[in-house]
BAKE-679187 format. One record per residue (C-alpha): x, y, z. Coordinates in steps of 0.05 Angstrom, whole numbers, plus 5000, padded with zeros to 4 digits. Example, Ala and Ser with C-alpha at 12.3 -4.5 7.8 and 13.67 -1.06 7.14 Angstrom:
BEGIN
   px   py   pz
 5246 4910 5156
 5273 4979 5143
***
This chain:
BEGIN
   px   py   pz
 2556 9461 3625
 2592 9522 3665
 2542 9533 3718
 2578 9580 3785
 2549 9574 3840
 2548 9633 3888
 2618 9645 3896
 2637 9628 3820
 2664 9562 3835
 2647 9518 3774
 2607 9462 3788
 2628 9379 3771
 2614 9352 3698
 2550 9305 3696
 2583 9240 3705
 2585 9192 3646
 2517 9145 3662
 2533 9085 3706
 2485 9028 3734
 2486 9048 3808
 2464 8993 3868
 2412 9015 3906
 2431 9050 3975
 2383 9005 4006
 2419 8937 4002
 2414 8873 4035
 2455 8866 4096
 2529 8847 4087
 2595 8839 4121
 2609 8879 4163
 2535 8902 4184
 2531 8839 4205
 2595 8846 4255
 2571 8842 4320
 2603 8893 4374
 2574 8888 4430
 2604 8808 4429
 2665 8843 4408
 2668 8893 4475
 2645 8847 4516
 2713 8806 4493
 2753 8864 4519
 2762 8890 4447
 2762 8973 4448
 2767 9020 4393
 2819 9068 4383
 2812 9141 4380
 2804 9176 4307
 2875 9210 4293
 2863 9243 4220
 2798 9275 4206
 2796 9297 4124
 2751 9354 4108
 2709 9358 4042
 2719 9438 4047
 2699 9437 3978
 2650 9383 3937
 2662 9400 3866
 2727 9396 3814
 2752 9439 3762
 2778 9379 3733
 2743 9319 3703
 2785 9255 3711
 2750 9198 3682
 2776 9157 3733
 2749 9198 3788
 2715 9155 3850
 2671 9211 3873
 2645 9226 3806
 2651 9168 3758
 2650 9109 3799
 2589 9076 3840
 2565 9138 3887
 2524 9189 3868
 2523 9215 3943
 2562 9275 3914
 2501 9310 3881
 2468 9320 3948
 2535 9358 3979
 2531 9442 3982
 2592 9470 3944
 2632 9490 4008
 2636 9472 4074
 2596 9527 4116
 2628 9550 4180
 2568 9520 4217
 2595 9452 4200
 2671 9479 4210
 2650 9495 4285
 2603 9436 4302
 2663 9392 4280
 2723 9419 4319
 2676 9413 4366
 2672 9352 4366
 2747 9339 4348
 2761 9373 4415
 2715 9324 4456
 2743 9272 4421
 2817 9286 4433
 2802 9300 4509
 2770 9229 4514
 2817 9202 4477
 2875 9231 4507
 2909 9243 4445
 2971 9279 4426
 2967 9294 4359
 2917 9294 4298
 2919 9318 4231
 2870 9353 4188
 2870 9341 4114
 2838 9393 4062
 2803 9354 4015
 2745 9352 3957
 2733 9352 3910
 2782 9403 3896
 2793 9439 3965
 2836 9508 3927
 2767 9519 3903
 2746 9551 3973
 2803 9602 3966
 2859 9630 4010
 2817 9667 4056
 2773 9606 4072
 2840 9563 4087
 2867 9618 4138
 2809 9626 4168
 2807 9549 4188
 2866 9538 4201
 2863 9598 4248
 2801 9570 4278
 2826 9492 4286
 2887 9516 4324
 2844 9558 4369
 2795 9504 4386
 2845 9451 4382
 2914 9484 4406
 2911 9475 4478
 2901 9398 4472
 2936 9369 4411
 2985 9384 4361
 2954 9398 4301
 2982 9383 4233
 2953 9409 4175
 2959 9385 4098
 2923 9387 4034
 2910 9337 3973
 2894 9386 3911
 2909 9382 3830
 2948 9441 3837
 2927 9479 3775
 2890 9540 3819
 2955 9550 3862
 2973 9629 3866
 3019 9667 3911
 2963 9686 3955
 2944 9618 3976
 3021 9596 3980
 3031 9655 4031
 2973 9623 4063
 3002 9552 4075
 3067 9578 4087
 3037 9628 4143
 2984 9566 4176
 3040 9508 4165
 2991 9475 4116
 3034 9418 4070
 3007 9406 4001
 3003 9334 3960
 2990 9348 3886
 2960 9291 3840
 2998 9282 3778
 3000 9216 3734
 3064 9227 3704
 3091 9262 3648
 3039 9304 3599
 3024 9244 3548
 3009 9200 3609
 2979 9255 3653
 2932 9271 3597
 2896 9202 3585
 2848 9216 3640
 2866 9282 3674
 2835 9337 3634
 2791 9393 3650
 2715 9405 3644
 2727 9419 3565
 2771 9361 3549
 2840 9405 3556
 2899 9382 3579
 2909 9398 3655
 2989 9385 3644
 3019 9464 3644
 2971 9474 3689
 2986 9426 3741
 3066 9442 3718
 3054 9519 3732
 3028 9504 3811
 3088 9456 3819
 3138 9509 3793
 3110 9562 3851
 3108 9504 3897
 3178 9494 3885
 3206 9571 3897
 3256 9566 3957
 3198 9613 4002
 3141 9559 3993
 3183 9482 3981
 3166 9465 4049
 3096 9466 4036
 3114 9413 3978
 3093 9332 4002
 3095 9299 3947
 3060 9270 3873
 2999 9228 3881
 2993 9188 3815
 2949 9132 3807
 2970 9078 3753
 2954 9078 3683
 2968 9012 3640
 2965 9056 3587
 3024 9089 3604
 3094 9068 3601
 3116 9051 3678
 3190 9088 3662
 3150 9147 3622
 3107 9159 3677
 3167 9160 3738
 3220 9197 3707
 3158 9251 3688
 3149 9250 3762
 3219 9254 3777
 3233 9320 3736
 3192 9359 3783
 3239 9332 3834
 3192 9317 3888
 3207 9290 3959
 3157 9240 3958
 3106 9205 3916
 3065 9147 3914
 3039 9104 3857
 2957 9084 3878
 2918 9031 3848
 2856 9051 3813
 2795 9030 3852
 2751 8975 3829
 2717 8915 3867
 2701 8850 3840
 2644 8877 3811
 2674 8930 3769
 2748 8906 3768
 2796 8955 3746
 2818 8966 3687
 2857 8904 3657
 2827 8861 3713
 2761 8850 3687
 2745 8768 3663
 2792 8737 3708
 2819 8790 3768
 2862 8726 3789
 2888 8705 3727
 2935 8766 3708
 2986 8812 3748
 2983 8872 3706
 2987 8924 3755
 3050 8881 3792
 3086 8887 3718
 3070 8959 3712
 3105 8974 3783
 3163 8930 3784
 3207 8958 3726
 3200 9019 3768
 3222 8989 3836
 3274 8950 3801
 3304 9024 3789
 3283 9056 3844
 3317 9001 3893
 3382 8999 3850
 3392 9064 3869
 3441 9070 3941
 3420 9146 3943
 3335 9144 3938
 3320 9194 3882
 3252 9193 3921
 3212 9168 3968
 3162 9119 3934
 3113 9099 3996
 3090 9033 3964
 3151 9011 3957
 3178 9033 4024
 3119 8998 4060
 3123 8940 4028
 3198 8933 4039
 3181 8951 4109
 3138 8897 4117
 3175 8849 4091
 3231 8869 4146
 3183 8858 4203
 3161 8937 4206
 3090 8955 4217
 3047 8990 4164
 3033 9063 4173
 2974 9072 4104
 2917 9032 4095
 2941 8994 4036
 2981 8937 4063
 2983 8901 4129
 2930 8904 4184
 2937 8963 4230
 2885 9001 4262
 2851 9060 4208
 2841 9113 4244
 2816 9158 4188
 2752 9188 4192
 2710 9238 4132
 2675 9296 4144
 2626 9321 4082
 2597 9389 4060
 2545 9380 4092
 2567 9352 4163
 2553 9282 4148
 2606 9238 4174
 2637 9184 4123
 2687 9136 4119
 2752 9134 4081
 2732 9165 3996
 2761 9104 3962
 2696 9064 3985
 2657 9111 3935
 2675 9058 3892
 2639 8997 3918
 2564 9018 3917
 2523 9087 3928
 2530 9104 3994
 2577 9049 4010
 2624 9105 4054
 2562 9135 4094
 2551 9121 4162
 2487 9159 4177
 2518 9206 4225
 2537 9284 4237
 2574 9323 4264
 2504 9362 4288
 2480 9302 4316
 2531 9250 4336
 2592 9246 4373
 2662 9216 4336
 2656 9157 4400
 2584 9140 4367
 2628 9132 4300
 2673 9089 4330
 2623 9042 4346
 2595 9028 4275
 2607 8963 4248
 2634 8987 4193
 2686 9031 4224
 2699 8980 4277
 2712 8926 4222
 2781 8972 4201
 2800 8971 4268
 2815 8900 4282
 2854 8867 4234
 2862 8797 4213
 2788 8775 4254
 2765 8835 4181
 2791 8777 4135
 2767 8729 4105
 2792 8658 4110
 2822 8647 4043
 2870 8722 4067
 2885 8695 4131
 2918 8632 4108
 2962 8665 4063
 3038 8668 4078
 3036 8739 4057
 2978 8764 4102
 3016 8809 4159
 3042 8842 4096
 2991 8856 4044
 2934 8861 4100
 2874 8830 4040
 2894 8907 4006
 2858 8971 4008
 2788 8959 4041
 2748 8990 3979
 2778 8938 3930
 2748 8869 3967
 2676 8887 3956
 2631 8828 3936
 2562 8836 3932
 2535 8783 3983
 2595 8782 4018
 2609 8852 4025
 2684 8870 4048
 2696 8786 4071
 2742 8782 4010
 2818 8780 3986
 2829 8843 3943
 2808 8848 3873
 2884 8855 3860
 2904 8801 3904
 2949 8771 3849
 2975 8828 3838
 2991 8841 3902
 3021 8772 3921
 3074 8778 3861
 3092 8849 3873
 3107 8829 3949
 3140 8771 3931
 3184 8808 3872
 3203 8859 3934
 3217 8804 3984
 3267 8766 3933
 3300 8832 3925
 3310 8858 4000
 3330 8782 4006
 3388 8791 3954
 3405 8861 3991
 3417 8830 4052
 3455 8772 4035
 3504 8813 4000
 3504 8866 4052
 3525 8807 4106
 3562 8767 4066
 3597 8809 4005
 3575 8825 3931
 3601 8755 3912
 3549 8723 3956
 3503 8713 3898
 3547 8690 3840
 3555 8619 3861
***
């Protein structure tokens, strides 16, 4: 199964076998979006403000639960190992023409895969060097990286430190819970691994670099388990994801009846309950904070609630030009839009329906999502999860009651904070 390519890098597991839809598929919402009608209206897109590189197209670890691997798109099996400096080039490039028309004043690059540590110290300095030099003069660049953490050394920590690159590590909790679905090529644990990367990370040279834990929800797992494992690396940040499914392939625990059960509402809110006790924040928990955000009238600021403008855009191996990962899970080829960075411009991008469908909110929902109470807050949830085949993206979230109880459970408890803020602590007890 171990077969290097050129530079050594070990290449992805063959997936487990899954029925994949045909990348030729009958038209759906939002091909169907018209454009034009829409620009003619006075509508115009926004300008692409975070542009995440695939540097690297294969893992070192094999997570079952994996979206580029294990899920609906195959679309990985075409991608070269790294990203050659031909594609670098061609798309700061066109990052730089795009700023300029744009007028923007700051972007950020993400390092991405995959798992982007494969490409190796060197290959981070050298792009950073290079974005900063193409880019410098026009925008602000910010730089940060989502990795596993387990191929951190000191060499690619002086790295980051040296090029101002910020790292997220993915984690789901403490070793027991970690170790349902995050093992290696071999079936190891990836725990003391993942620990070992988090303990440089943490030195007092390199714990700027730190973000945050990226751990995506396991009903397996205990919810208080999994955060106080998170807590004891004492992170500044993490965030608690949904695993991707659509109505087709619910997620786990949502299959039969996605609408009939909250499990992934019950899993988080023994763990906000906790976390919102707290008058010192042991951490920053960005679901949470959105959503109570929200719920006081703030805007969004990630694509998983409300109905803000995504200005994310994903650059492959290869050049190709994709939209946001998660939509790996909906159907083969589901994120491509049949553009380069060779061959098109990022404006051309704009203009695809499917981009320009995340651009302008509630007229990207359907009918049942827009005459919910809760819309301007949970936004019909992350894009991926309300594909339908024959509808396409037109629906509420496949976690839509999920969703609804979570927000209201959070609403009913900034409620309670208030009133006792205004009024006292004995507000409540009559």
């Amino acid at each position: 199964m171990n077969d290097p390519g050129s530079n050594g890098a070990p290449d992805v597991p063959t997936p487990q076998p899954v029925e994949l839809v045909s990348r030729r598929r009958r038209p759906e919402w939002p091909s169907t979006l018209d454009v034009a009608r829409l620009r003619s209206s006075g509508w115009e897109p926004a300008g692409f403000r975070q542009y995440l590189f695939k540097i690297a197209s294969r893992c070192n670890l094999d997570c079952d639960y994996c979206y580029v691997y294990h899920q609906a798109d195959s679309t990985w099996r075409d991608q070269p190992r790294f990203m050659s400096d031909a594609v670098v080039d061609a798309s700061l490039e066109r990052m730089r023409e795009h700023v300029v028309a744009h007028e923007l004043e700051r972007v950020s690059i993400v390092f991405h895969g995959g798992e982007p540590l494969l490409a190796g110290a060197e290959y981070l300095q050298r792009f950073a060097r290079k974005a900063r030099s193409v880019l410098g003069d026009q925008v602000s660049v910010r730089l940060t990286m989502q990795s596993n953490g387990t191929l951190l050394t000191p060499a690619i920590l002086d790295v980051m430190l040296a090029e101002g690159i910020a790292m997220g590590i993915s984690l789901d909790g403490d070793r027991a819970a970690n170790d349902l679905h995050r093992l290696d090529r071999h079936g190891r644990s990836s725990f003391d691994a993942v620990a070992r990367g988090l303990e440089l990370l943490s030195d007092e040279r390199y714990s700027s670099r730190m973000l945050g834990l990226l751990c995506t929800i396991n009903l397996e797992a205990e919810p208080m388990a999994v955060y106080e494992g998170l807590l004891s690396f004492s992170p500044p940040w993490l965030d608690l994801l949904l695993p991707h499914g659509t109505w087709d392939e619910p997620p786990p625990g949502k299959e039969g009846d996605p609408m009939g059960s909250t499990p992934y509402a019950d899993w988080l809110i023994p763990i906000f309950d906790s976390w919102f006790a707290e008058r010192v924040k042991p951490v920053s928990i960005r679901i949470f904070e959105e959503v109570v955000s929200l719920v006081m009238g703030g805007r969004s600021r990630f694509e998983s609630f409300g109905v803000e403008t995504v200005s994310l855009i994903v650059i492959e191996a290869d050049g190709s030009i994709e939209q946001v990962d998660s939509l790996k899970a909906a159907y083969d080829g589901a994120a491509d839009t049949g553009m380069t960075v060779f061959a098109n411009s990022f404006d051309e991008v704009l203009l695809a329906p499917a981009v320009v469908a995340r651009q302008i909110g509630m007229d990207a929902l359907d009918d049942t999502c827009r005459a919910c109470d809760l819309v301007s807050i949970c936004g019909a949830g992350l894009y991926s999860h309300r594909h339908r085949t024959g509808t396409g993206f037109l629906n509420p979230s496949v976690c839509c009651a999920d969703l609804d109880r979570l927000i209201r459970h959070v609403a009913a408890a900034v409620d309670r904070e208030v009133a006792i803020r205004r009024n006292g602590p004995n507000t409540l007890a009559t």
